[in-house]
VOGU-3710 file (C-alpha; in Angstrom, 3 decimals, decimal comma):
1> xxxxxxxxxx> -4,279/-7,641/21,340  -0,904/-5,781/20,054  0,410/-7,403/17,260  3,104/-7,373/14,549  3,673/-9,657/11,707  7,563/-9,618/9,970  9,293/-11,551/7,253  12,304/-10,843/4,578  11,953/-10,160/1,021  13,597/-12,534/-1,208
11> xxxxxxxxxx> 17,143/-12,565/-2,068  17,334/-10,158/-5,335  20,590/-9,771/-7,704  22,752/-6,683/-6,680  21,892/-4,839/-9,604  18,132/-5,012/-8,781  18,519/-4,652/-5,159  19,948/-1,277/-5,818  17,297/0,000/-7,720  14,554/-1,045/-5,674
21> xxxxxxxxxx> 16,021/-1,442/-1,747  18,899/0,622/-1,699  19,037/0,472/1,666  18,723/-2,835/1,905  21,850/-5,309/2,337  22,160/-8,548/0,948  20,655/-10,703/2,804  17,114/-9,520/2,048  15,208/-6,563/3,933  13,248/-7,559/7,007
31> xxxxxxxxxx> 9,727/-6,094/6,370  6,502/-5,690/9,111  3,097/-6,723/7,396  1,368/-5,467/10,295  2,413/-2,868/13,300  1,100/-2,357/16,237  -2,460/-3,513/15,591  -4,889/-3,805/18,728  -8,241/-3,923/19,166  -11,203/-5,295/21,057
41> xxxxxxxxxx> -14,499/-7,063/19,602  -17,732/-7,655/22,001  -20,054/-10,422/21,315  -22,955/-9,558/18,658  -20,368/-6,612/17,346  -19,413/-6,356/13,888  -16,195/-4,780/12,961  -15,353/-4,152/9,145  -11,695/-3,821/8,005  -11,067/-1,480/4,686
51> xxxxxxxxxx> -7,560/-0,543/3,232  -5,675/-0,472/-0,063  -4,549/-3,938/-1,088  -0,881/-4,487/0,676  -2,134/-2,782/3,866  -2,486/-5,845/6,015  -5,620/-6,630/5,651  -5,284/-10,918/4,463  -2,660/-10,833/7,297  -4,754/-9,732/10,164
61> xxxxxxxxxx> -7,267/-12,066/8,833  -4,992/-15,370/8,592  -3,905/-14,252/12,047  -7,306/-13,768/13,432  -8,222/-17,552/11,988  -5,114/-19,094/13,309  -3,697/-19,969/10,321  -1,014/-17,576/10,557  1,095/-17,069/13,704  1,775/-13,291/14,453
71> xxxxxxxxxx> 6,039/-12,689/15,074  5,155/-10,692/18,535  1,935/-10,226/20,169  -1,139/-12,656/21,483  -4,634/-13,035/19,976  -7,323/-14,333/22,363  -10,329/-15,443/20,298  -12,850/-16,856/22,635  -15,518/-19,381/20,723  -15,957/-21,241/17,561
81> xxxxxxxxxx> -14,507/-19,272/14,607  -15,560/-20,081/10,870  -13,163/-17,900/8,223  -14,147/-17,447/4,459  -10,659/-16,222/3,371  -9,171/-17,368/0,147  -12,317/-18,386/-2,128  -12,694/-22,435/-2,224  -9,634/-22,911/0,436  -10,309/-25,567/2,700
91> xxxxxxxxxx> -11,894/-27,369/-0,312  -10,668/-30,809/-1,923  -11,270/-30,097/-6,095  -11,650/-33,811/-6,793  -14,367/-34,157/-3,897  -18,231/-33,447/-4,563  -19,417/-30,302/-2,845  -21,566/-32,471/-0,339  -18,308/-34,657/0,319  -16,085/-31,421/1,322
101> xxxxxxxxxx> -19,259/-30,163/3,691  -18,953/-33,287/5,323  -15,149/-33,174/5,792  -15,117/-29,391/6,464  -17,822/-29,948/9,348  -15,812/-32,989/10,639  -13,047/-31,159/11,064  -15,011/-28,809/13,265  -15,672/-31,509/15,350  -19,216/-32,056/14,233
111> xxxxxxxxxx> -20,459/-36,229/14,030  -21,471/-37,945/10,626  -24,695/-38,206/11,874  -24,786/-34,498/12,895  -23,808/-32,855/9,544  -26,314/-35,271/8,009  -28,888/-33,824/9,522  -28,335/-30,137/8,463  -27,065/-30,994/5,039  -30,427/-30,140/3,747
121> xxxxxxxxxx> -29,926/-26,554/5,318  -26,720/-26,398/3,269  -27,811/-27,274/0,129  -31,458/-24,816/0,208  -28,776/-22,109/0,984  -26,195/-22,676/-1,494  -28,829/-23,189/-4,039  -26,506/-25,012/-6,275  -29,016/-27,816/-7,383  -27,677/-31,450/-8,449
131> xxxxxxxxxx> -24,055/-29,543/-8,486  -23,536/-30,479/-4,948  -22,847/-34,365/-5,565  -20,620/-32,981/-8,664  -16,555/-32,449/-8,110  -16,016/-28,725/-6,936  -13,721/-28,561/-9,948  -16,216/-28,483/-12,149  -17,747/-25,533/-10,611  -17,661/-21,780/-11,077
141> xxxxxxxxxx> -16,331/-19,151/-8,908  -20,083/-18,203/-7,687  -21,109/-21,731/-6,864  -17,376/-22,243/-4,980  -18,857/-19,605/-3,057  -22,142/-20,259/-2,709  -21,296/-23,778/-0,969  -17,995/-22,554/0,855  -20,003/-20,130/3,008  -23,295/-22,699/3,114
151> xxxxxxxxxx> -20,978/-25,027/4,495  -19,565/-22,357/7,132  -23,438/-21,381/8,282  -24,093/-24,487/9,806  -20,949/-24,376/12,170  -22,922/-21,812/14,684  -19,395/-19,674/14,785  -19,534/-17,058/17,957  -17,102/-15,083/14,988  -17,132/-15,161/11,123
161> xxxxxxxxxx> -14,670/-13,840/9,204  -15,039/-12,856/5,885  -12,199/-11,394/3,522  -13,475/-10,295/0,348  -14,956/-13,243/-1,310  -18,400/-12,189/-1,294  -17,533/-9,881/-4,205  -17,612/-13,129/-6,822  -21,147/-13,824/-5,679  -24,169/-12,317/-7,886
171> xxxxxxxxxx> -26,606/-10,308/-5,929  -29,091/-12,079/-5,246  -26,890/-14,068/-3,035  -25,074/-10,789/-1,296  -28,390/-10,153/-0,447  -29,119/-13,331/1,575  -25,490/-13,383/2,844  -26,517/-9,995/4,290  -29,260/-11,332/6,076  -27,507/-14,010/7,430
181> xxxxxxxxxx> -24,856/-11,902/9,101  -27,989/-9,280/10,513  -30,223/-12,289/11,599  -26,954/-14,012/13,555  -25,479/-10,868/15,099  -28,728/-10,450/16,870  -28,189/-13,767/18,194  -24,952/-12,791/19,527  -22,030/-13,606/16,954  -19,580/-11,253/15,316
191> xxxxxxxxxx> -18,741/-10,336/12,135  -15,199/-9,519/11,254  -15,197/-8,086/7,043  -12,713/-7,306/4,742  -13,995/-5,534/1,950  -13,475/-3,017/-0,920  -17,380/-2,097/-0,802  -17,433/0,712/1,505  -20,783/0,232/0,812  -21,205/-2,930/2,388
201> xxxxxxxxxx> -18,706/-1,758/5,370  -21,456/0,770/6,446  -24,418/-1,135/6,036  -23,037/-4,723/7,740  -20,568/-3,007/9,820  -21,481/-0,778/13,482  -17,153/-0,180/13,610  -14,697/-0,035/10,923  -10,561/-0,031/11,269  -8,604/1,683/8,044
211> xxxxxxxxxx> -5,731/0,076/7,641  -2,364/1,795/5,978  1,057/0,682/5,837  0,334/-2,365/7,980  -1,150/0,210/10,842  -4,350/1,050/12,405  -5,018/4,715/10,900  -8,192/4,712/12,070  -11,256/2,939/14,310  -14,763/3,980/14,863
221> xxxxxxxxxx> -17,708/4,082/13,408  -17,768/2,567/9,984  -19,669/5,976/8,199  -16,839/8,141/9,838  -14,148/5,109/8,714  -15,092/5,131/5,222  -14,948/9,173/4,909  -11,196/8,760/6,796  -10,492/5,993/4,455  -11,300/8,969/1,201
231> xxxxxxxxxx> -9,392/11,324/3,073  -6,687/9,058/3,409  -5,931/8,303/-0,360  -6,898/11,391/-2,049  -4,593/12,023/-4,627  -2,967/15,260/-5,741  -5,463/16,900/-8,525  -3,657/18,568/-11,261  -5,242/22,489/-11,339  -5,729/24,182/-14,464
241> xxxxxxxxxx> -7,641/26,397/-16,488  -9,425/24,535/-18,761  -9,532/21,478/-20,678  -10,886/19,983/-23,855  -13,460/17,411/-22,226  -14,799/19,808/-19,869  -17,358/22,208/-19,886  -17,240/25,132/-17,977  -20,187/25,941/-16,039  -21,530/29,561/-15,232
251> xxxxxxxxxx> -20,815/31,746/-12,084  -23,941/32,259/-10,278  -24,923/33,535/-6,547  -26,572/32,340/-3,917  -30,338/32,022/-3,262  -31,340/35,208/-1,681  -31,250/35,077/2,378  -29,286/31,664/2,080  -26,463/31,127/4,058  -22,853/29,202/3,896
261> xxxxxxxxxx> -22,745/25,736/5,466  -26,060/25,280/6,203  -25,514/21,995/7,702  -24,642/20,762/11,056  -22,656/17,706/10,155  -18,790/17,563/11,303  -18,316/14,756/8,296  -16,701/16,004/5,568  -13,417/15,138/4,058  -11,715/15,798/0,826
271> xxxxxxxxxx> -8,908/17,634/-0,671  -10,862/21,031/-0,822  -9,864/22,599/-4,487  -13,365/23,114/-4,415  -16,087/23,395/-1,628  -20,064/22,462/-1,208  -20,807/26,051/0,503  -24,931/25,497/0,339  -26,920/22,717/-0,195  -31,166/22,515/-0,331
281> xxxxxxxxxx> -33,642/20,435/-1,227  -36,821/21,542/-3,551  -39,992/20,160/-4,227  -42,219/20,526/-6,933  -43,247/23,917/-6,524  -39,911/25,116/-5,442  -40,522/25,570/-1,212  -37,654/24,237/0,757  -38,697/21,042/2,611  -37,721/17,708/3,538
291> xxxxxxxxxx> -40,867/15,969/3,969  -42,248/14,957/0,511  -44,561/12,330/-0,820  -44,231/8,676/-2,792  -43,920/9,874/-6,146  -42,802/13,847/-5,990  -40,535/15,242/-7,601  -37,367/16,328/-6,109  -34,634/19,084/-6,544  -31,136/18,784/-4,841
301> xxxxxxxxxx> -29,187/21,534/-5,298  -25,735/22,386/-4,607  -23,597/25,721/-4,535  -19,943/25,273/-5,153  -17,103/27,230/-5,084  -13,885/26,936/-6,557  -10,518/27,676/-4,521  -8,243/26,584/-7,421  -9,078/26,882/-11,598  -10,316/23,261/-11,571
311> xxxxxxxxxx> -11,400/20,609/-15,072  -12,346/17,347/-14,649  -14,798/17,594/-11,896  -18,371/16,044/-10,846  -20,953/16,264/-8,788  -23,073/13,451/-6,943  -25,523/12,369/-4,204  -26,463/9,103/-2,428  -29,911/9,032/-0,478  -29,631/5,961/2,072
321> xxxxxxxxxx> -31,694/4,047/4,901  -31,720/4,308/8,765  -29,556/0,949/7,990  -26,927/2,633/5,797  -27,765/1,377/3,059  -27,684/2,870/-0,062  -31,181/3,037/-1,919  -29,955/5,709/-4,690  -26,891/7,641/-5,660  -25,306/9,064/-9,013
331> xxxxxxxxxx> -23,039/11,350/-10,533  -23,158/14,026/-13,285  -20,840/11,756/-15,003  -23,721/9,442/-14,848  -26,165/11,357/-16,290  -24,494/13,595/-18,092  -21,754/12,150/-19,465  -19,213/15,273/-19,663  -17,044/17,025/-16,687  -17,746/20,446/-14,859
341> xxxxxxxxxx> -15,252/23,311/-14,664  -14,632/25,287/-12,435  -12,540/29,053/-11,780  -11,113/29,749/-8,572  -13,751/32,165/-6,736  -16,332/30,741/-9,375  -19,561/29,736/-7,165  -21,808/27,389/-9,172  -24,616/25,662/-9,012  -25,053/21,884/-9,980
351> xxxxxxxxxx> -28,738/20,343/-8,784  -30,202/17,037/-9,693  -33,969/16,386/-9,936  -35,601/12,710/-9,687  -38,668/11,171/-8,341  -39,637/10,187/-4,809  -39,991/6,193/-5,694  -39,578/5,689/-2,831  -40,943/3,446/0,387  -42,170/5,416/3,387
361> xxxxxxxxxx> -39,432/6,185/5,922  -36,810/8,496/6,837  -33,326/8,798/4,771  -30,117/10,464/4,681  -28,438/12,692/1,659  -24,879/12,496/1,572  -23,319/14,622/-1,114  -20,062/15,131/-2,831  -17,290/16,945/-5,466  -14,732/14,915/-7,002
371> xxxxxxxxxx> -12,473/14,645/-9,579  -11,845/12,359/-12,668  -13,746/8,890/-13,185  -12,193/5,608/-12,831  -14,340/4,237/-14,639  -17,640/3,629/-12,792  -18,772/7,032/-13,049  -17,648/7,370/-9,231  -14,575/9,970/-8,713  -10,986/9,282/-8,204
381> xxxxxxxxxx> -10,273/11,576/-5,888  -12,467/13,214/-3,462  -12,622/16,860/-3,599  -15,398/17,842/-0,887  -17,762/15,299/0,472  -20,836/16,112/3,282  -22,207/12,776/4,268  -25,545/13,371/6,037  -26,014/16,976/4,884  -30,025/16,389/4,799
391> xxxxxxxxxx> -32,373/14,183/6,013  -35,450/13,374/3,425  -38,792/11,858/5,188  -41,460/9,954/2,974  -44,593/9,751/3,128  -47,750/7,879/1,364  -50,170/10,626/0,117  -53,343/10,094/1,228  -55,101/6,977/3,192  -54,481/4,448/1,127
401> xxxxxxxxxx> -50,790/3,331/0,110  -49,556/2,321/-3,275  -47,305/-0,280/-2,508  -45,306/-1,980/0,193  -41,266/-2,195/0,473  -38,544/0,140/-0,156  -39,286/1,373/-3,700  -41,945/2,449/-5,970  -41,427/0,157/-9,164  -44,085/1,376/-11,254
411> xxxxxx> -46,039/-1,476/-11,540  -48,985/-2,611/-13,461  -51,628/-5,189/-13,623  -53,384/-6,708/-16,253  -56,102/-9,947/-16,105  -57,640/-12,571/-18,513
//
């Protein structure tokens, strides 16, 4: 499909128009939402859709459900489609939760007598108790939710489409949404999400589009999206010598024998005032491996070098699944508290230790410099980022494991 969505911009007084449209006449400036968009999705595929807010991203959606009608183009959407867009539309406020399944479900096309029959499936998913026979205006954004995307799992869509609203729902229940979308593309249908957790993008998600300016700057595969999507917005970093909340760290070499870029990943990004030239992982006794055991200890280390006199940076790492999924990750910002500094031709070394807690299997180490905090302890721009730069096996030691699952809580057991 190639499509393009226009309208005008209201009417404005002279006085403003010139100030903010001053090429615009009049009668209002005709704008394009969306430009040129085109893509395909396969049955069982699941396609995740990232960009800043006012890139286009409700638009395609609306489109994509059918209740918005593109100005040039053609959608062909073959099968059942079930849309979570706007959280609790579709939904009647003075209706109980259990009367809006049934209408929602009706309207589908379903009979009285077949949406009685999976109600109970609705309500052990939504998990909303005696709520259900209560008026959905009584309820909070997270039950809305909960019951709004029950309702849609019973509909057997061939394509759900999903813009956003999982991020009112509490964990526990992004969790089971997560395995409802993994469980039903293996059946066959497809997933179409709009979200601003790259994080879920790359675990739910095989292919991701960027969208900027109402265009497709990117599509492929949703790890490579999400380091496009970085690149994309990086902002420019204000350079300087120093500055009074950072710290500035030492210059030091490199391990003897070691050798720049020691990787053989092609996916980096970032804005390059400074640059990851080395990376290694330690264990215990300080040999270079990658193979360690439930409960090691662990050194990351990473060699950076400054191209510009640079305050205001971090470090950080991310250790996730054969799924994408992110089992760890922090920041110096996170554990420290305080920025780095850096000189231009300045090579230092930041490294992070931490324990092996976790379950046997093989995982990935992405790493990353950035700059400032907006707030999370996460950068606001990207300065260098290697995603995949090592790959970390565990291992039980000995016959007999610990535990079972994906991490080592440190349990213990007492009896009476």
């Amino acid at each position: 499909m190639l499509l393009e969505q226009a309208g005008s911009l209201p009417l404005l007084p002279p006085s403003a128009r010139r100030q903010l449209f001053a090429a615009a006449d009049r009668r209002g400036a005709q704008f394009h939402a969306l430009k040129e968009v085109s893509f395909t999705l396969q049955r069982g595929e699941s396609l995740g859709i990232v960009g800043r807010n006012g890139s286009g991203k409700s638009t395609l959606l609306q489109i994509l459900a059918g209740t918005l009608e593109p100005s040039s183009g053609d959608v062909h959407v073959n099968g059942r489609v079930a849309a979570l867009l706007e959280l609790g539309s579709g939904f009647n406020l003075e209706f109980s939760g259990r009367e809006n399944v049934l209408l929602q479900a009706a309207l589908y096309g379903f009979s009285r007598k077949e949406i009685l029959a999976r109600m109970p499936e609705v309500e052990e998913f939504a998990g909303i108790g005696a709520f259900i026979d209560q008026p959905a205006k009584v309820y909070s954004s997270g039950m809305l939710l909960r019951l709004a995307f029950a309702a849609q799992t019973i509909l057997a869509p061939e394509l759900f489409i999903v813009d956003e609203a999982l991020a009112v729902g509490d964990v526990f229940f992004q969790a089971k949404c997560a395995r409802f979308f993994q469980e039903r593309l293996k059946t066959g249908m497809s997933l179409i999400l709009v979200s601003h957790d790259l994080g879920a993008v790359k675990a739910l998600c095989r292919r991701a589009i960027v969208l900027h300016e109402g265009r497709m700057s990117f599509v492929g595969p949703s790890d490579e999206a999400v380091n496009h999507y970085h690149q994309l917005h990086r902002g420019r970093i204000q350079a300087s010598e120093s500055g009074p909340a950072a710290e500035r760290a030492a210059g030091v070499g490199l391990p003897p024998g070691a050798k720049e870029r020691n990787w053989e990943t092609t996916q980096e990004v970032g804005s390059r005032e400074a640059e990851i030239i080395h990376c290694r992982l330690l264990n215990s006794r300080g040999t270079e491996t990658e193979t360690f055991d439930v409960g090691e200890e662990a050194r990351l280390e990473l060699y950076v070098r400054g191209t510009a006199h640079l305050d205001r940076l971090l470090a950080g790492f991310e250790i996730s699944n054969r799924h994408n999924q992110v089992a760890y990750g922090a920041t110096s910002v996170h554990l420290e508290d305080r920025f780095l500094a850096l000189q231009a031709g300045q090579i230092s070394c930041y490294a992070f230790t931490f324990g092996i807690n976790l379950g046997v299997g093989s995982y990935l180490v992405d790493v990353a410099i950035g700059w400032g905090d907006r707030g999370d302890g996460a950068p606001e721009q990207m300065v260098h980022r290697v995603a995949r730069i090592r790959s970390l096996s565990v291992r039980h030691p000995g016959e007999r494991p610990r535990f079972f699952g994906a991490a080592d809580l440190g349990a213990r057991f007492e009896a009476s």
